[in-house]
TIFI-85825 format. One record per residue (C-alpha): residue number from 1; x, y negated, z negated. Coordinates in pm, whole numbers, plus 50000, padded with zeros to 5 digits. Example, Ala and Ser with C-alpha at 12.3 -4.5 7.8 and 13.67 -1.06 7.14 Angstrom:
+-----+-------+-------+-------+
!   k !     x !     y !     z !
+-----+-------+-------+-------+
!   1 ! 51230 ! 50450 ! 49220 !
!   2 ! 51367 ! 50106 ! 49286 !
+-----+-------+-------+-------+
This chain:
+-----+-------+-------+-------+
!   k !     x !     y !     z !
+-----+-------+-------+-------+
!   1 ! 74290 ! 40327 ! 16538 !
!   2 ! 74612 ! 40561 ! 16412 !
!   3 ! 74745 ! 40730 ! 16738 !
!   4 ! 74986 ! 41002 ! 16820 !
!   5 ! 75263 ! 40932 ! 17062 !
!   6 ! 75406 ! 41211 ! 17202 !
!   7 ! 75808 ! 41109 ! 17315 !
!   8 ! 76059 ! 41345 ! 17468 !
!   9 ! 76437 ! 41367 ! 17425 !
!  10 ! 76714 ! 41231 ! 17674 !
!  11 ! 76941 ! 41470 ! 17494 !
!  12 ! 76722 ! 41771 ! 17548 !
!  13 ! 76740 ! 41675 ! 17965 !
!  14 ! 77089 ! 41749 ! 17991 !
!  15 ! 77095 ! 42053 ! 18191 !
!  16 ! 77428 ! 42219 ! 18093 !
!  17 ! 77356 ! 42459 ! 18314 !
!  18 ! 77637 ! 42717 ! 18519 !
!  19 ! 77607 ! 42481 ! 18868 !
!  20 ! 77713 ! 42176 ! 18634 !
!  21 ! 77417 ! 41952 ! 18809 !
!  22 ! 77313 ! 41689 ! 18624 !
!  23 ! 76997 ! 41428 ! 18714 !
!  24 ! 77093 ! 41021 ! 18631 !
!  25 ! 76950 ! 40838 ! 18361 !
!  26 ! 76739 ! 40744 ! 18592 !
!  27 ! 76595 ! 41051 ! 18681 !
!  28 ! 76502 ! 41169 ! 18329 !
!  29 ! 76367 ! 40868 ! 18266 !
!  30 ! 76154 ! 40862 ! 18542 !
!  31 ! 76089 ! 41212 ! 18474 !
!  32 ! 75952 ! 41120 ! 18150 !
!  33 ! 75736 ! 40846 ! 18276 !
!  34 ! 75570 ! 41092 ! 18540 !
!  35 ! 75462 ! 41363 ! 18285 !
!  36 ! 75293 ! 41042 ! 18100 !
!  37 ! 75524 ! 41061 ! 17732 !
!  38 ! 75440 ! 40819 ! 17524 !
!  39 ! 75811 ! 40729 ! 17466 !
!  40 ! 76180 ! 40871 ! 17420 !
!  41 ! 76394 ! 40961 ! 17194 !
!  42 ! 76772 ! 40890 ! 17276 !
!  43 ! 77096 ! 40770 ! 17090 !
!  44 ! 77051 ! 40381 ! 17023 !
!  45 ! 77445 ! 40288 ! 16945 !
!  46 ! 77578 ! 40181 ! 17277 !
!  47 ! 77443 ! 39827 ! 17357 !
!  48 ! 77445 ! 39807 ! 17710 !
!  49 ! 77294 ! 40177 ! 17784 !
!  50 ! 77020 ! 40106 ! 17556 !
!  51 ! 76941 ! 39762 ! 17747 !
!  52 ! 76936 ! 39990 ! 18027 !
!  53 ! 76681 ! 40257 ! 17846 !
!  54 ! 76462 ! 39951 ! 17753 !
!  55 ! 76415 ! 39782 ! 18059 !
!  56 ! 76337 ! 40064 ! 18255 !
!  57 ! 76042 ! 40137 ! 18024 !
!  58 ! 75922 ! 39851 ! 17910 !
!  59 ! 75681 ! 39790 ! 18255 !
!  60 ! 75594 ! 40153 ! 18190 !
!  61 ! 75449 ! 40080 ! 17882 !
!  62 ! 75716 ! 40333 ! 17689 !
!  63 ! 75841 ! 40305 ! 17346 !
!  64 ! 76222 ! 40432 ! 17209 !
!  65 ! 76316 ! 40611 ! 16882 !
!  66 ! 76641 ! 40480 ! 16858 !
!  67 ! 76888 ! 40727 ! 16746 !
!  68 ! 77221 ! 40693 ! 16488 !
!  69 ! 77481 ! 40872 ! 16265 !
!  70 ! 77602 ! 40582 ! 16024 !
!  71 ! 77911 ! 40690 ! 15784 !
!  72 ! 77925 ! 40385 ! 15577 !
!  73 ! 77643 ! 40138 ! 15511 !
!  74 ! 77809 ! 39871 ! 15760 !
!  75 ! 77743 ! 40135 ! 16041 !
!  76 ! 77412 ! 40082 ! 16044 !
!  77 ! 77435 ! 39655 ! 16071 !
!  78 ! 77517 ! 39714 ! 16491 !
!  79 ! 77267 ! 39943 ! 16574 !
!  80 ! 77007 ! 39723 ! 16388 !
!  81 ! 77133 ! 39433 ! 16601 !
!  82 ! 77057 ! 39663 ! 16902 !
!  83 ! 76732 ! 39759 ! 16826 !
!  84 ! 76640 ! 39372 ! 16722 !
!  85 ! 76756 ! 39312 ! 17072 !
!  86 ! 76559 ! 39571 ! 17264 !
!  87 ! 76230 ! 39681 ! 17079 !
!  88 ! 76229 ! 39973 ! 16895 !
!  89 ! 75938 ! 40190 ! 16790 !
!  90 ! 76123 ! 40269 ! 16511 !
!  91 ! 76509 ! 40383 ! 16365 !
!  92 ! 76645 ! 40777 ! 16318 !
!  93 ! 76905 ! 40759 ! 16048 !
!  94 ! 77115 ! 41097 ! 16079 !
!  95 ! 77320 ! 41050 ! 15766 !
!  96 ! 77720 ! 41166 ! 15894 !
!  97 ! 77843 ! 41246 ! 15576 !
!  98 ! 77790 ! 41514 ! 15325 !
!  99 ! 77798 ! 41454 ! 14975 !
! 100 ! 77815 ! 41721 ! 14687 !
! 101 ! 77615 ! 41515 ! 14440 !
! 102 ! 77312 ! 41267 ! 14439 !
! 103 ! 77514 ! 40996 ! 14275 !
! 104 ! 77714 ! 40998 ! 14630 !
! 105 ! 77450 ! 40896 ! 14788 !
! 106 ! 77244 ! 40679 ! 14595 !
! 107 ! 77473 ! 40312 ! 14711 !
! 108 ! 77405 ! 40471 ! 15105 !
! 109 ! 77047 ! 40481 ! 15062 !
! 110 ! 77004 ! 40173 ! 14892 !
! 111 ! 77227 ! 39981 ! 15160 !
! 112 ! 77064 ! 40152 ! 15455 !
! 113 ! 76735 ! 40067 ! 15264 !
! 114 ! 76824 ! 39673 ! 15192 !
! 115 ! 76955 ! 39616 ! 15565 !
! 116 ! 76628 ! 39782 ! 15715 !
! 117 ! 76436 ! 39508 ! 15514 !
! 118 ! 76549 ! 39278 ! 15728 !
! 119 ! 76450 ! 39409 ! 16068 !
! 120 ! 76068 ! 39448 ! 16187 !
! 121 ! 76083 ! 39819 ! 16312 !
! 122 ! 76073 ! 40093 ! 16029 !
! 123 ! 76382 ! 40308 ! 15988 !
! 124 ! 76376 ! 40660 ! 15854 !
! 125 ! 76626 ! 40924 ! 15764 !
! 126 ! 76616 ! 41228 ! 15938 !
! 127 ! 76662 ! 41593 ! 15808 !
! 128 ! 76908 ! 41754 ! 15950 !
! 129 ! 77222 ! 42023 ! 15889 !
! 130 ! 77551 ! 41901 ! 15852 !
! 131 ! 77411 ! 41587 ! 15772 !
! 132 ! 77353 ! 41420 ! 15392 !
! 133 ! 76989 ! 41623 ! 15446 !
! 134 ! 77148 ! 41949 ! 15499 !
! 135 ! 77004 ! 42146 ! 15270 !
! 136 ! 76625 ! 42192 ! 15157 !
! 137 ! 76689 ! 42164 ! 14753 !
! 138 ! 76896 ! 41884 ! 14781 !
! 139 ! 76672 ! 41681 ! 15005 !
! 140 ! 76388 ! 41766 ! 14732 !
! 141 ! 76626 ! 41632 ! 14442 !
! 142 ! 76670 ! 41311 ! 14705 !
! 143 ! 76298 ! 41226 ! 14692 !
! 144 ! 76294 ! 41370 ! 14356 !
! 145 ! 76561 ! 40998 ! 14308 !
! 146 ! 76409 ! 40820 ! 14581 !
! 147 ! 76020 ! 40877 ! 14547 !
! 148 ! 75959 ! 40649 ! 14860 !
! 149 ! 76239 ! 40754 ! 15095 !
! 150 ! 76083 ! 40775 ! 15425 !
! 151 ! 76168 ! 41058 ! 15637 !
! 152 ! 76213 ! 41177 ! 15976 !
! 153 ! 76137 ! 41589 ! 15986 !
! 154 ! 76292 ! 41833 ! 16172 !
! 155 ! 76156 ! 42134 ! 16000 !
! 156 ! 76415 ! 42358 ! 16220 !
! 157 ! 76686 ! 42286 ! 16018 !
! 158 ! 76521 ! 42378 ! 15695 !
! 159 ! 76400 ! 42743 ! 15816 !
! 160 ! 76720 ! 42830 ! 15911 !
! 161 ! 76943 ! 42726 ! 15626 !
! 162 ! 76709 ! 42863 ! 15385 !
! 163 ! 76595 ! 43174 ! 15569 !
! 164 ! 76274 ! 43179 ! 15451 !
! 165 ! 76125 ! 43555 ! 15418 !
! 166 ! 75804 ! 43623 ! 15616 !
! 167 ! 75578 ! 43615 ! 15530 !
! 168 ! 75617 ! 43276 ! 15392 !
! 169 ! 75525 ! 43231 ! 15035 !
! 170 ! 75342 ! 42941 ! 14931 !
! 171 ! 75663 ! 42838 ! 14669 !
! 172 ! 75801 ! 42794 ! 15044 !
! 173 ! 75553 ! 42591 ! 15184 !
! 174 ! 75529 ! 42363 ! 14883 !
! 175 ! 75883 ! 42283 ! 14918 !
! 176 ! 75836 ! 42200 ! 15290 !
! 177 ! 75486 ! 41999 ! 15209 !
! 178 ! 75688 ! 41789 ! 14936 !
! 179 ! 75944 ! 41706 ! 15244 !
! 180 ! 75635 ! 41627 ! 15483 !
! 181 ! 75484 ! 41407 ! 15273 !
! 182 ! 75771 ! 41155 ! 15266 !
! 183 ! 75780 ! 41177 ! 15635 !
! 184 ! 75669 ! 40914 ! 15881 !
! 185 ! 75787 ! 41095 ! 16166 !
! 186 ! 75881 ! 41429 ! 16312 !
! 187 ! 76090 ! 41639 ! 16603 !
! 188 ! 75881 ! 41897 ! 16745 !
! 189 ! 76148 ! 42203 ! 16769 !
! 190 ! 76044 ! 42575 ! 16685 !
! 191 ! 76287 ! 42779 ! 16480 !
! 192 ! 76323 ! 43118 ! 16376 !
! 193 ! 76493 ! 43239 ! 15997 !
! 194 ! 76803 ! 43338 ! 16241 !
! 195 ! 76775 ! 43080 ! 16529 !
! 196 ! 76719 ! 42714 ! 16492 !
! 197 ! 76564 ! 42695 ! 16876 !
! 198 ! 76361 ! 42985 ! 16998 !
! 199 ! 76165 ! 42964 ! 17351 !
! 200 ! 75794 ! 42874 ! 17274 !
! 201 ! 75702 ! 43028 ! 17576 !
! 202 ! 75784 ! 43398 ! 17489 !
! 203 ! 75501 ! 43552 ! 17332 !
! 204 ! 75772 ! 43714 ! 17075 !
! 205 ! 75776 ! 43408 ! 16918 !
! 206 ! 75474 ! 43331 ! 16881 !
! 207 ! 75466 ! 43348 ! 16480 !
! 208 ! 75734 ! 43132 ! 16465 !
! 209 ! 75549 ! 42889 ! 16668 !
! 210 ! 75224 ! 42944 ! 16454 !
! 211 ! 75403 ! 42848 ! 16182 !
! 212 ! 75560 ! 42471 ! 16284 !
! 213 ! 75190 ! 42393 ! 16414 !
! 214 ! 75085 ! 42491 ! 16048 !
! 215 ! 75371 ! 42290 ! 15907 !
! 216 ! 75298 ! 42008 ! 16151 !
! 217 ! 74953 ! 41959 ! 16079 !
! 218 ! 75009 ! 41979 ! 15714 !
! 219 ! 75233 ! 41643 ! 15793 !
! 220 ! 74990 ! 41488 ! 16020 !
! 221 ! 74731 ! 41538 ! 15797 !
! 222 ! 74978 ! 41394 ! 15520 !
! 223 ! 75047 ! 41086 ! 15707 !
! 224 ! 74714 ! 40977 ! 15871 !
! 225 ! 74619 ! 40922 ! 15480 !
! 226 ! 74909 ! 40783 ! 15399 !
! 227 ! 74998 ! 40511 ! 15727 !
! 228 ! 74770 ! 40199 ! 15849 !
! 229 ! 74491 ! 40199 ! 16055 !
! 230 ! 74636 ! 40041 ! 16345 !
! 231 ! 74953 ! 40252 ! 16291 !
! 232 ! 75136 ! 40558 ! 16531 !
! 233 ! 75266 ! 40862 ! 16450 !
! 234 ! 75593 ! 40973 ! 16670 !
! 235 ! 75660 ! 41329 ! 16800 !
! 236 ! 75975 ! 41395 ! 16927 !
! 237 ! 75963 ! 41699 ! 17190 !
! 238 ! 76340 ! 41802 ! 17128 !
! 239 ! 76432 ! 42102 ! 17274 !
! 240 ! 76832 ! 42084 ! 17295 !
! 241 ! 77059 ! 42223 ! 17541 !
! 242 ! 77320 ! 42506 ! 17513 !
! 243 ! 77393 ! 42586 ! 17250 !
! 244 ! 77051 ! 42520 ! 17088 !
! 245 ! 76893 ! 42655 ! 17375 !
! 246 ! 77003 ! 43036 ! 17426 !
! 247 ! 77190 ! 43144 ! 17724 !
! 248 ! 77138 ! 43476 ! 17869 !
! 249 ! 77477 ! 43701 ! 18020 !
! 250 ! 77497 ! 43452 ! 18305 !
! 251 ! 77522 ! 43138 ! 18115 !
! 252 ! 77189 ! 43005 ! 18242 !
! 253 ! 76902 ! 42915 ! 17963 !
! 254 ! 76657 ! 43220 ! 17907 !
! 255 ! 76347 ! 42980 ! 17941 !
! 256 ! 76284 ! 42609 ! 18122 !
! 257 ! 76320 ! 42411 ! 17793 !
! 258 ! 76111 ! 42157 ! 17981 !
! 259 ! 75830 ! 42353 ! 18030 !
! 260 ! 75853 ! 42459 ! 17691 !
! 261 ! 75872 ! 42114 ! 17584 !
! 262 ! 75521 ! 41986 ! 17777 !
! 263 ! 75353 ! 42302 ! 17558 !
! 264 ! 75454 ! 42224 ! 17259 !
! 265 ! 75351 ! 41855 ! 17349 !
! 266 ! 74976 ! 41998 ! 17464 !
! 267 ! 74984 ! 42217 ! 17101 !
! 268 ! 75055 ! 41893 ! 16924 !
! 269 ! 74787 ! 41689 ! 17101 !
! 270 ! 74534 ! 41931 ! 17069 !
! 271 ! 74602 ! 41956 ! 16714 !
! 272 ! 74570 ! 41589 ! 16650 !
! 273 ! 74228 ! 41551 ! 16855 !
! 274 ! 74089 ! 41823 ! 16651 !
! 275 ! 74197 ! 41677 ! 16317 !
! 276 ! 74118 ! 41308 ! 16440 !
! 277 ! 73736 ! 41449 ! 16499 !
! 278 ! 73668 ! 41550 ! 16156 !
! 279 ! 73702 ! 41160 ! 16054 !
+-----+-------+-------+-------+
């Protein structure tokens, strides 16, 4: 049966808080593996820390979304080697460069796309600013030249640089449904038009929130017809640290972003149950 793994972010542990404590690797991990994620989602590039990630989940069950930011085809061959080597669940591209023109990027894709033939975990390209997936239109002219790019979404990204009015039309939504149906995966942040990480937890914001779950179960929707029967969907819970998190007048977050994170991971899950019970 398809499944929904729910993984959390080492990057959103980091504290960064004003008494400059910060837990191990250790510690988050085994953080993780006590509130019962599915998996995490952490930088894959350094060899030996990611042999370190790996082994301390594997008896746990976990699974990794290995994590990149290639500049040149060849950037990617090392990381692939990596994930051969550990077990990946599957491969976030986050394009570092920032072409002007689809031509630019059309021998990237097709070299990222030839070398993650030869590997046996998928690899997808993430949306992202200041990234080759910066901006909205351009990513639609992308899969507009690459009809079966597969993507990673964070929708965050996409609210923000566009500012979307609110209401938001449906011209709006199309464009983000055209992005969700190329995607195979997705990072659960929750964005205003202004902010790119607002705290789920303040009922302020809870339009904003209403409006990812909308966006996400558009895409889950979208990809249980589209992936195997046997297959998983991943959900990143990525709430980032200062400065994506906001900090109020004494430099200390204005919410517990990990909280936050295990409510947007019950949202998510509830979602999916209900949608898995219609058939």
């Amino acid at each position: 049966m398809q499944k929904l793994v729910v993984m959390q972010s080492l990057w959103a542990m980091e504290r960064r808080q004003p008494d400059g404590l910060e837990r191990s690797l250790e510690m988050n991990l085994e953080m993780i593996v006590e509130a019962r994620y599915g998996g995490v989602s952490t930088d894959w590039r350094d060899r030996e820390t990611s042999r370190r990630i790996a082994a301390f989940l594997k008896p746990h069950g976990l699974v990794v979304e290995g994590q990149c930011f290639p500049k040149t085809v060849d950037d990617l061959k090392s990381v692939l080697e990596i994930g051969t080597e550990t077990g990946l669940h599957h491969l976030d591209i986050q394009p570092d460069v920032r072409p002007r023109t689809l031509k630019e990027c059309m021998p990237l894709i097709e070299g990222w796309t030839r070398l993650a033939e030869e590997v046996d975990f998928p690899v997808y390209i993430e949306t992202h600013r200041d990234r080759m997936t910066t901006d909205l239109f351009f990513v639609l002219d992308l899969l507009d030249a690459f009809p079966n790019l597969k993507l990673l979404g964070d929708l965050s990204h996409f609210l923000v640089g566009r500012e979307f009015a609110t209401p938001v039309d449906a011209t709006n939504h199309g464009y983000i449904h055209r992005v969700l149906d190329n995607c195979w995966a997705l990072h659960g942040r929750v964005a205003s038009r202004e902010q790119v990480q607002v705290e789920v937890s303040f009922p302020h914001h809870k339009m904003w929130f209403d409006l990812f779950l909308g966006w996400w179960e558009y895409g889950i929707r979208s990809w249980r017809k589209r992936a195997g029967a046997n297959d998983s969907l991943s959900f990143v819970c990525e709430l980032g640290p200062q400065p994506y998190a906001i900090a109020g007048p004494d430099g200390a977050d204005l919410s517990d972003r990990w909280s936050d994170a295990l409510i947007i991971r019950e949202a998510v899950e509830k979602l999916w149950a209900r949608i898995a019970a219609e058939g």
